[in-house]
C-alpha beads as a LAMMPS data file, in Angstrom:
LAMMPS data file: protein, C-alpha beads

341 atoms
340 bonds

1 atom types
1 bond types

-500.0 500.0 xlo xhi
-500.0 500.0 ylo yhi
-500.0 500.0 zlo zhi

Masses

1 110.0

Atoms # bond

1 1 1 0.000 0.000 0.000
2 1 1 2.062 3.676 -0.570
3 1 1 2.985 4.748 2.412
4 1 1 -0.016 7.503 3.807
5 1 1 -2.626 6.141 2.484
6 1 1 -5.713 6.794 3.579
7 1 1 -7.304 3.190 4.312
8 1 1 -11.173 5.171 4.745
9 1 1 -10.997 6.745 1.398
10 1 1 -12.888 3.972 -1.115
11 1 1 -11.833 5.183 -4.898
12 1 1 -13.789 2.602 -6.376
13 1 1 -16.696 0.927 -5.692
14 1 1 -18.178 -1.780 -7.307
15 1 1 -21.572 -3.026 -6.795
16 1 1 -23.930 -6.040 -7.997
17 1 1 -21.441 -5.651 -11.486
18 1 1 -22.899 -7.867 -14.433
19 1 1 -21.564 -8.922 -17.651
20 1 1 -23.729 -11.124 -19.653
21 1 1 -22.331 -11.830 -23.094
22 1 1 -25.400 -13.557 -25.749
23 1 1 -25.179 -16.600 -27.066
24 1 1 -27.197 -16.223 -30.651
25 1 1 -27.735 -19.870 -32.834
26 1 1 -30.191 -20.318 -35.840
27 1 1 -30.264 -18.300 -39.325
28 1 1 -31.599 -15.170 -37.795
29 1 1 -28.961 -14.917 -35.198
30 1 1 -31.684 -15.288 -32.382
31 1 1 -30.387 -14.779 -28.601
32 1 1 -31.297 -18.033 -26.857
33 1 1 -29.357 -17.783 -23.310
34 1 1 -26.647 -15.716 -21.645
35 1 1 -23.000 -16.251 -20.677
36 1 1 -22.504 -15.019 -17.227
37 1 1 -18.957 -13.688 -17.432
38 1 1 -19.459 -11.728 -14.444
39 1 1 -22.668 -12.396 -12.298
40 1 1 -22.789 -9.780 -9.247
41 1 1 -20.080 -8.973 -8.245
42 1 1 -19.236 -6.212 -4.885
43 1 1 -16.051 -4.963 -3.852
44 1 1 -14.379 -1.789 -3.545
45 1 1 -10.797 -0.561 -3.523
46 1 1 -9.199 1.705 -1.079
47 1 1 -6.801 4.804 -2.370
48 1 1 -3.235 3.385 -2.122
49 1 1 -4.182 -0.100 -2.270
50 1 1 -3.690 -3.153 -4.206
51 1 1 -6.502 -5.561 -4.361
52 1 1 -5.439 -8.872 -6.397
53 1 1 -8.775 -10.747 -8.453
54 1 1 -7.564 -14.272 -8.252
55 1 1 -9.313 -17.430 -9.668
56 1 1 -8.878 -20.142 -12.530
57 1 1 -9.283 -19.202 -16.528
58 1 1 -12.473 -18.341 -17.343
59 1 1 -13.714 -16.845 -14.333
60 1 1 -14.563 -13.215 -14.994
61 1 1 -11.893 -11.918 -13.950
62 1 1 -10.165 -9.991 -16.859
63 1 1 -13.557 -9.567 -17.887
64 1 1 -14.553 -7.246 -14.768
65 1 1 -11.160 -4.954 -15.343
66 1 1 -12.326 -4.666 -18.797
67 1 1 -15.748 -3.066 -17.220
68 1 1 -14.339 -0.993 -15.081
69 1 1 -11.945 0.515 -17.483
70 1 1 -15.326 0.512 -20.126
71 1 1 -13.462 -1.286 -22.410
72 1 1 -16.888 -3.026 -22.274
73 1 1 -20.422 -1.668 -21.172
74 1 1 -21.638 -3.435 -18.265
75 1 1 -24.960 -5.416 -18.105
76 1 1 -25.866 -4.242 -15.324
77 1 1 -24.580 -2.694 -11.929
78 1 1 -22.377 0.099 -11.042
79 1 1 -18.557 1.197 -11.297
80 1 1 -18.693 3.820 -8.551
81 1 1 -15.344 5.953 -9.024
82 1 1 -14.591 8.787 -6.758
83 1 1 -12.705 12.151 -8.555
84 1 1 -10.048 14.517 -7.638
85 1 1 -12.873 16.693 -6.284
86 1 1 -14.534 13.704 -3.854
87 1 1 -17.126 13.607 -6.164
88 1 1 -18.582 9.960 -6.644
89 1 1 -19.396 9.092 -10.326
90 1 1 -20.745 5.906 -11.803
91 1 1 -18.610 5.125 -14.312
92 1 1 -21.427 2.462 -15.629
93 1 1 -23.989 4.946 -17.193
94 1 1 -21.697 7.137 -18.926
95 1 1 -20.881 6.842 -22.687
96 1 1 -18.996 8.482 -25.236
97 1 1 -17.609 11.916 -24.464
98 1 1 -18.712 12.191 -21.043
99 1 1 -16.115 9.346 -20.876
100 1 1 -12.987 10.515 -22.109
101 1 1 -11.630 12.531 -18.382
102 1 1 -11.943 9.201 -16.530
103 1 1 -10.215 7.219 -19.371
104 1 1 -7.169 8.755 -18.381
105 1 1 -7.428 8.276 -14.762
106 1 1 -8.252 4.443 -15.142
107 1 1 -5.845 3.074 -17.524
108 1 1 -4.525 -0.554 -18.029
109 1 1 -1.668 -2.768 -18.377
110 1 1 -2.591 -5.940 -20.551
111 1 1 -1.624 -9.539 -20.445
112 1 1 1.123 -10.070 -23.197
113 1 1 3.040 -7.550 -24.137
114 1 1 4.074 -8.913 -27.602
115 1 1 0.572 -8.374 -28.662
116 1 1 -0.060 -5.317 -26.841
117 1 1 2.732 -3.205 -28.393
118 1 1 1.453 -2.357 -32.291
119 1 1 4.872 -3.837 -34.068
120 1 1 4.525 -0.835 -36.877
121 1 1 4.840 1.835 -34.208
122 1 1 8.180 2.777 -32.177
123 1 1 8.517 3.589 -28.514
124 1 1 7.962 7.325 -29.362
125 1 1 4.816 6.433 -31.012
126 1 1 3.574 3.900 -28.648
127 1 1 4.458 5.511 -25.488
128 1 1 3.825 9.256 -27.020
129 1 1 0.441 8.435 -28.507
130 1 1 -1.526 9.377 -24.912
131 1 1 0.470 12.356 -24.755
132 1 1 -0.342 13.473 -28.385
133 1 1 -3.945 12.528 -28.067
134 1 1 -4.599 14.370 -25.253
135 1 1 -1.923 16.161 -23.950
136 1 1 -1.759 17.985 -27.778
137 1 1 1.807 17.332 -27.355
138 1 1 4.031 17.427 -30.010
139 1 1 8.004 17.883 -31.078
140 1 1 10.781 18.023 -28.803
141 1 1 8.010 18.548 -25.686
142 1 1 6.694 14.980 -26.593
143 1 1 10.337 13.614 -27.164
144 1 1 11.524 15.068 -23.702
145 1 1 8.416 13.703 -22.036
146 1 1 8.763 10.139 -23.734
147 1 1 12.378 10.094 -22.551
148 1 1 11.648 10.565 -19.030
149 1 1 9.202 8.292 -18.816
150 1 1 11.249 5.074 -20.089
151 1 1 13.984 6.666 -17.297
152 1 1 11.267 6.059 -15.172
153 1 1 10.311 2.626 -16.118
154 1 1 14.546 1.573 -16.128
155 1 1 14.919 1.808 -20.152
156 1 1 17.103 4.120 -21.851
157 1 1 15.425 7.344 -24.016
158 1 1 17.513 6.205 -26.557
159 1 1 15.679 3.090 -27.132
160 1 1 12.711 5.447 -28.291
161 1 1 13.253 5.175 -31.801
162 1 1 13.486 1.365 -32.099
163 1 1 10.231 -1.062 -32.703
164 1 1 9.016 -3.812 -30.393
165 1 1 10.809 -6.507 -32.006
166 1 1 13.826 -5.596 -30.811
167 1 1 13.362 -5.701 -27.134
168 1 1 12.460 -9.092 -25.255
169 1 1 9.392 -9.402 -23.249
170 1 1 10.393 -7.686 -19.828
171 1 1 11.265 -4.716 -21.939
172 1 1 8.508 -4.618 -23.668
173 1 1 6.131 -4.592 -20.393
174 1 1 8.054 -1.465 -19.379
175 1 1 7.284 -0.363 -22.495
176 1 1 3.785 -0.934 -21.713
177 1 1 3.679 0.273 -18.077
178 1 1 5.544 3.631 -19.587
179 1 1 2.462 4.468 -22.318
180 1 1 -0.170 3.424 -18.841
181 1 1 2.034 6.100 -16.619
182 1 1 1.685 8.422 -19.872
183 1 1 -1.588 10.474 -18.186
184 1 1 -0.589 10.632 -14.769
185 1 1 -3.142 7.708 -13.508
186 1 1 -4.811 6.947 -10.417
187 1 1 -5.941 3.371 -10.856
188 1 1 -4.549 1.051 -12.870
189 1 1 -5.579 -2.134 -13.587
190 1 1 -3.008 -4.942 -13.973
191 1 1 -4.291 -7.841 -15.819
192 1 1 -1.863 -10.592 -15.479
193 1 1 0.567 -8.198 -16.069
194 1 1 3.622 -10.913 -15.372
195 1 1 2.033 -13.757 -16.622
196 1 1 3.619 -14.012 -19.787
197 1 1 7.125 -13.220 -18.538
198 1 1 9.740 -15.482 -17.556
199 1 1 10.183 -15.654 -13.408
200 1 1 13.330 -14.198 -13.425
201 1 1 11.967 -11.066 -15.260
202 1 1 8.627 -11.170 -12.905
203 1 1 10.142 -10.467 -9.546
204 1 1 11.949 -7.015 -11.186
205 1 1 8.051 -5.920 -13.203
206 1 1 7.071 -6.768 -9.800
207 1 1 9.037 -4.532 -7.755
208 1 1 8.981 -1.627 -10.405
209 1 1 5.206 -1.792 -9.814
210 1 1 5.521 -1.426 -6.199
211 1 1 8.136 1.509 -6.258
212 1 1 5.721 3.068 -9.146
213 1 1 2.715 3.047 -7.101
214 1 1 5.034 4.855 -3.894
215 1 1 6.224 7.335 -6.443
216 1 1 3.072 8.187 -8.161
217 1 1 0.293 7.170 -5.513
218 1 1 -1.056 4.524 -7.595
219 1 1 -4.009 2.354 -6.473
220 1 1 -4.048 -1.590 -8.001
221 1 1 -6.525 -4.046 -9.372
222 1 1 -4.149 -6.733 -9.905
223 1 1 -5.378 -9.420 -12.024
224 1 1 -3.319 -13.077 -11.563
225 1 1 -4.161 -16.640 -11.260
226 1 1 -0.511 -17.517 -9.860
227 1 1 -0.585 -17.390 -6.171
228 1 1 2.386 -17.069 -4.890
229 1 1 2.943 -13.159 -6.628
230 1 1 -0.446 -12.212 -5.489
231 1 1 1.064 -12.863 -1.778
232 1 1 4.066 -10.261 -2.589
233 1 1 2.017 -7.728 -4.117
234 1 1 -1.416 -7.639 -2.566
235 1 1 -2.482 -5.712 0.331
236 1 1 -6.461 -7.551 -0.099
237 1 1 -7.252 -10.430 -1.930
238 1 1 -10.440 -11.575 -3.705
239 1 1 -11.455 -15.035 -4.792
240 1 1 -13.783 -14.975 -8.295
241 1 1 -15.061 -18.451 -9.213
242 1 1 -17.487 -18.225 -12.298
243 1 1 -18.362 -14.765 -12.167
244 1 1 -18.860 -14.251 -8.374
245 1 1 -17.201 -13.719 -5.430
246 1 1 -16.550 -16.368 -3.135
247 1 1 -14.026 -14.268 -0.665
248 1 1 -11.915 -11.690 0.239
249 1 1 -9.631 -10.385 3.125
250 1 1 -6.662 -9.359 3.855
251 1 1 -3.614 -11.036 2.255
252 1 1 -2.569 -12.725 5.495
253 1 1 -5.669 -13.542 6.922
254 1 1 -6.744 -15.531 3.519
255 1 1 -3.216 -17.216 2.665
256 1 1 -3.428 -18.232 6.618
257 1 1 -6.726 -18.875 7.091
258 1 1 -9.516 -19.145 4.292
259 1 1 -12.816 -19.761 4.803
260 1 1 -13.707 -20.913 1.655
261 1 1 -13.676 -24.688 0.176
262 1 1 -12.602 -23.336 -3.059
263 1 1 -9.350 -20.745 -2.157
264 1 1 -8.564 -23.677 0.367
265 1 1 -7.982 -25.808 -3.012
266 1 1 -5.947 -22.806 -4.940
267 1 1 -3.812 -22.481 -1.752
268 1 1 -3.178 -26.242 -1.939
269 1 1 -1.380 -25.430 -5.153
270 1 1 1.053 -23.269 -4.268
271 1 1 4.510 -24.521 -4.344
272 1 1 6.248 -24.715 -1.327
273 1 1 9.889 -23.512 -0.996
274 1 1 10.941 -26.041 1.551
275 1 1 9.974 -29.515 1.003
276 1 1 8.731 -30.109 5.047
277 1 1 6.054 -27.998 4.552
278 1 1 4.605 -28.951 1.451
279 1 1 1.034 -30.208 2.132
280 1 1 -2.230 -32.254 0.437
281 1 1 -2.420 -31.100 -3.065
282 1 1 -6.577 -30.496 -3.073
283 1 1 -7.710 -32.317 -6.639
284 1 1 -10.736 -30.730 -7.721
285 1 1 -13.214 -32.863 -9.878
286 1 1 -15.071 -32.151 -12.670
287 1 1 -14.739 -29.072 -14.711
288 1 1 -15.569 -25.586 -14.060
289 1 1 -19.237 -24.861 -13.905
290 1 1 -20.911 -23.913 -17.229
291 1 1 -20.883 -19.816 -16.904
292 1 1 -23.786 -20.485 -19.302
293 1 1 -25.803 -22.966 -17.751
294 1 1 -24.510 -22.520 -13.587
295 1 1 -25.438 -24.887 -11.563
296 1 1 -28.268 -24.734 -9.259
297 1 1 -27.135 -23.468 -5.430
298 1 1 -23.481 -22.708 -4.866
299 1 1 -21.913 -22.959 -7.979
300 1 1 -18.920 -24.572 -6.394
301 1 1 -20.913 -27.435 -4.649
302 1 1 -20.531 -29.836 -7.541
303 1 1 -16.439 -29.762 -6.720
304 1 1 -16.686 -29.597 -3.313
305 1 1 -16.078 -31.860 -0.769
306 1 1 -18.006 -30.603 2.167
307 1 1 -21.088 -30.090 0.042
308 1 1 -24.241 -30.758 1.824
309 1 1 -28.175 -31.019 0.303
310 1 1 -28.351 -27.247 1.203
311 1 1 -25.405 -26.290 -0.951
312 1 1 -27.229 -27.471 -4.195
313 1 1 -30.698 -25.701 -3.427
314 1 1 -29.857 -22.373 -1.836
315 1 1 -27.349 -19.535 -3.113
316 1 1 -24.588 -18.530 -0.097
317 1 1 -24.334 -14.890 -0.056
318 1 1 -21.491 -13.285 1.024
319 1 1 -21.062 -12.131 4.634
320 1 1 -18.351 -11.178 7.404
321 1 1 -17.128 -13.714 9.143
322 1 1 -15.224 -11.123 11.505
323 1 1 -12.622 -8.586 10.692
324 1 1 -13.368 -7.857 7.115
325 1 1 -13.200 -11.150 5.943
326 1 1 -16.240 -11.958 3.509
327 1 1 -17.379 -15.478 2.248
328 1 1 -19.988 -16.805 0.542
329 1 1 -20.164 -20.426 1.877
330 1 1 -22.972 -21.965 4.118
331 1 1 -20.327 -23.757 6.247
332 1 1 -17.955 -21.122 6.565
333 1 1 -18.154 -20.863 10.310
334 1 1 -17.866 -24.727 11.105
335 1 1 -15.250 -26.008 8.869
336 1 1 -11.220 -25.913 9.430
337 1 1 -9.261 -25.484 6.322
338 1 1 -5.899 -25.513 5.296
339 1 1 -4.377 -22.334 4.137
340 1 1 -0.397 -21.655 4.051
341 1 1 1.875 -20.573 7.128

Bonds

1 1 1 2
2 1 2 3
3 1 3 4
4 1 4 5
5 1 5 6
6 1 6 7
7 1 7 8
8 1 8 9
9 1 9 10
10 1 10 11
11 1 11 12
12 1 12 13
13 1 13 14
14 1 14 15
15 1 15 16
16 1 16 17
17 1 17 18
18 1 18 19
19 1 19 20
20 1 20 21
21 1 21 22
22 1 22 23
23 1 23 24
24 1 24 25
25 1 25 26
26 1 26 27
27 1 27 28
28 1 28 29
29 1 29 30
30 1 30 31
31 1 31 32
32 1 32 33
33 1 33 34
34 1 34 35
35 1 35 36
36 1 36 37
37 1 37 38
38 1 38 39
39 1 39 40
40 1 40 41
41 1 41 42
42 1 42 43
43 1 43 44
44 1 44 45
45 1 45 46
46 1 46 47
47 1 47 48
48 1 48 49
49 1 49 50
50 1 50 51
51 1 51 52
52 1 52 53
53 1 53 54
54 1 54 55
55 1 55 56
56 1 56 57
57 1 57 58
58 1 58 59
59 1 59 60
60 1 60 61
61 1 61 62
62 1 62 63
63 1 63 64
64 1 64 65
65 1 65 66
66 1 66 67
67 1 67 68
68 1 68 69
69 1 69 70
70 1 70 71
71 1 71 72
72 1 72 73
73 1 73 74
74 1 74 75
75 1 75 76
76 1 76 77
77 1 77 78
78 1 78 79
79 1 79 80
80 1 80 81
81 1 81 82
82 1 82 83
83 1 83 84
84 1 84 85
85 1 85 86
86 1 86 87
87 1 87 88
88 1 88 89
89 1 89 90
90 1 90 91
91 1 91 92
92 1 92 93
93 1 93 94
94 1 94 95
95 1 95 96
96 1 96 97
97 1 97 98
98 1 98 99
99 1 99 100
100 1 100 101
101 1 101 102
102 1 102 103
103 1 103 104
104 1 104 105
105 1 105 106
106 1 106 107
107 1 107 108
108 1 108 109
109 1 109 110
110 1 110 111
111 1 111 112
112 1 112 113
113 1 113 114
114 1 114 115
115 1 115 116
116 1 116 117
117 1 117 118
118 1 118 119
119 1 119 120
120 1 120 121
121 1 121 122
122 1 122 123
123 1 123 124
124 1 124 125
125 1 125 126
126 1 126 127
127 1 127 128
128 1 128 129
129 1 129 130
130 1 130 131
131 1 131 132
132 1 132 133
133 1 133 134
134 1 134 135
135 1 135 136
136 1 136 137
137 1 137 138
138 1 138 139
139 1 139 140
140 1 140 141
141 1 141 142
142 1 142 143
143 1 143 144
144 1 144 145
145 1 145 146
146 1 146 147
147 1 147 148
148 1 148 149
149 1 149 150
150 1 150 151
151 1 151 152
152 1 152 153
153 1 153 154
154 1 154 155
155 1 155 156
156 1 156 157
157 1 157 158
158 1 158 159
159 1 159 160
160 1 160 161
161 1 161 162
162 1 162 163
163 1 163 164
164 1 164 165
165 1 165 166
166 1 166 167
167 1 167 168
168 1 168 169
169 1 169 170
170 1 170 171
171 1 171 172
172 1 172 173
173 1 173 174
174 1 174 175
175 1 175 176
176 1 176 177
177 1 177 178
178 1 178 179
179 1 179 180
180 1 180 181
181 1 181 182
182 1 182 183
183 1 183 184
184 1 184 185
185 1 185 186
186 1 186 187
187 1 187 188
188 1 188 189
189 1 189 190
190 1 190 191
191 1 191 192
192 1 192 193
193 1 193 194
194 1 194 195
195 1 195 196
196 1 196 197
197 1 197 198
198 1 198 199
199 1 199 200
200 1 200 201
201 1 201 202
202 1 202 203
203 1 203 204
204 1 204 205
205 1 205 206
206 1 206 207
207 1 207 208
208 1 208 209
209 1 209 210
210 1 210 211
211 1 211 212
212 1 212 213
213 1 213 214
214 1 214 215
215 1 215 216
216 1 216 217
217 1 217 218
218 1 218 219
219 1 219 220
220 1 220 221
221 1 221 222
222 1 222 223
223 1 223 224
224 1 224 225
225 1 225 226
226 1 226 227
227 1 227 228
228 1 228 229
229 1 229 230
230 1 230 231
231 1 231 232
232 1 232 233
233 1 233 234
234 1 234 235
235 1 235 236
236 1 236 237
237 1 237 238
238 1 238 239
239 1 239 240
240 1 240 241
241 1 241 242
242 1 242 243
243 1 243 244
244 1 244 245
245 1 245 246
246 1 246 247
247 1 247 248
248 1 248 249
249 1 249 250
250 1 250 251
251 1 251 252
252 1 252 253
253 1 253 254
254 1 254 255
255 1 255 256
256 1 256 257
257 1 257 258
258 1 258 259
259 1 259 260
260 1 260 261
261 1 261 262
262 1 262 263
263 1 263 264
264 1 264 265
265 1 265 266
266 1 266 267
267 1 267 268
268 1 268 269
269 1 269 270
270 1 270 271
271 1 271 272
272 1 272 273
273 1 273 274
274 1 274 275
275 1 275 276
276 1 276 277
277 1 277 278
278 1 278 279
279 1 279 280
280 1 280 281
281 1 281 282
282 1 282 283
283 1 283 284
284 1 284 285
285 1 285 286
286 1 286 287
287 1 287 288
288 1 288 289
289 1 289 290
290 1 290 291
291 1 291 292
292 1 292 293
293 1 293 294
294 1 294 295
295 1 295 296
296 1 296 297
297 1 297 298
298 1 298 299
299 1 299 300
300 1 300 301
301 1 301 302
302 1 302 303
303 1 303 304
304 1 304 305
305 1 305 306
306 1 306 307
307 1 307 308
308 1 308 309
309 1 309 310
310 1 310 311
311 1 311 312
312 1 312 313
313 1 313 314
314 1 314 315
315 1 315 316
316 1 316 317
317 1 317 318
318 1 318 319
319 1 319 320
320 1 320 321
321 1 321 322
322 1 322 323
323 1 323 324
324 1 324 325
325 1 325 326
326 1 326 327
327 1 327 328
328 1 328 329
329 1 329 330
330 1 330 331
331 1 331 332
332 1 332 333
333 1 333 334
334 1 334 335
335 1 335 336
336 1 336 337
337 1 337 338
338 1 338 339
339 1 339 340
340 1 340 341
């Protein structure tokens, strides 16, 4: 979290968030049913803060940073986003123009970053298009800008004039994180922004995301499925499983003790550094539940193995068990799980 942050001071707010994609068949292109990418979802981030979305492929979660950023208009719900001025906005009814001042607030930084990076383009370009779009910089003032931002990002201005081929992929996610830093930002959201990299060239993206968000007072939606780098970045984690929330805490308080059946079985999978503590890999069965066709109940009570009648007929909502820490499982209270020490 940067350092004087205030923890009471929500930036963003999200609230019963819904993403329905249609499924059309037939000549006529006729809707018959709905994918659920994202099916209700609630949380809200704190200024300063990084909150990490965590949860196998397919379960909303790039989908939902793609919302909030409008890269895609929400089915329902709201994207509550508070400005500069403390004024609250909902970022979820707003279209076109009235857009524009809160694109360059809420940027992002995107998965791979040999297809994010237009190969025809050179730094300058990539890096100086924000600036020239709506800055209306141009000349040396965009050159001079440009430079100091890959200073920033540990690349050398005079790299600005070569195209993405020549750089290998940790470069070219500074690259990346240079054009999102472009507008001066005040959320950004990360969507497995290491993912592609080799581990070697993680842990350094890694820390020049933490000592960018001291420096500029950046607040974090960090998007991952690996487990182990949402522990070193996150100050809150959240657990998505097909489209909703199943839990979130604190980083600690989930990785020691999760209430959950299904985090319990993503913690199981983390690899253990020294061989005495390594515990029961959790194997879940089946597949992941049809977003299309969800299962009746907790969507997670076909894989789980403390499923009882009342998990297939009722929906858990999502409740604090104490201290912040919310779960949406009908035995939360009265089971003892496994997380890591």
């Amino acid at each position: 979290m940067v350092e004087g942050a205030n923890d009471n001071v929500t930036l963003l707010d999200v609230r019963n968030l819904k993403m329905y994609f249609p499924i059309r068949k037939g000549f006529l292109r006729r809707e018959v049913g709905y994918v659920r990418a994202v099916d209700g979802l609630n949380f809200s981030i704190n200024f300063g803060e990084t909150l990490s979305l965590v949860g196998e492929s397919g379960c909303g979660k790039t989908t939902t940073g793609r919302c909030i950023v409008r890269a895609y208009e929400p089915t329902d719900g709201q994207i509550l986003y508070r400005r500069t001025d403390d004024v609250v906005v909902d970022l979820a009814q707003l279209q076109g123009v009235a857009l524009k001042p809160y694109r360059r607030e809420i940027r992002m930084i995107f998965q791979d970053p040999y297809s994010s990076l237009n190969p025809r383009m050179n730094v300058l370009d990539i890096v100086g298009e924000p600036l020239r779009v709506n800055e209306k910089m141009s000349g040396q003032e965009l050159e001079d800008c440009v430079a100091s931002l890959l200073r920033q990002v540990g690349l050398r201005p005079e790299f600005m004039r070569r195209y993405p081929h020549a750089f290998s992929g940790g470069e070219r996610q500074r690259i990346g994180i240079a054009r999102c830093l472009a507008l001066n930002p005040r959320l950004v959201v990360c969507d497995e922004a290491v993912s592609a990299l080799d581990v070697s060239v993680r842990a350094q993206i890694l820390n020049l995301l933490q000592d960018l968000q001291q420096q500029f007072h950046l607040t974090y939606l960090f998007i991952a499925h690996d487990l182990s780098v949402v522990q070193y970045v996150s100050d809150r984690v959240a657990v998505m499983y097909v489209g909703q929330l199943v839990e979130m805490a604190d980083t600690d308080e989930l990785y020691g003790n999760p209430r959950h059946p299904y985090t319990e079985a993503l913690l199981s999978a983390v690899p253990k550094p020294d061989p005495r503590l390594r515990a029961e890999h959790i194997e879940l069965p089946g597949e992941v539940a049809d977003p299309a066709k969800p299962p009746s109940g907790c969507y997670f009570h076909p894989r789980c193995r403390y499923a009882e009648d009342r998990c297939s007929q009722e929906m858990p909502q999502l409740h604090d068990t104490g201290g912040g820490h919310l779960v949406a499982c009908h035995r939360a209270e009265e089971l003892s799980l496994h997380g890591i020490v």
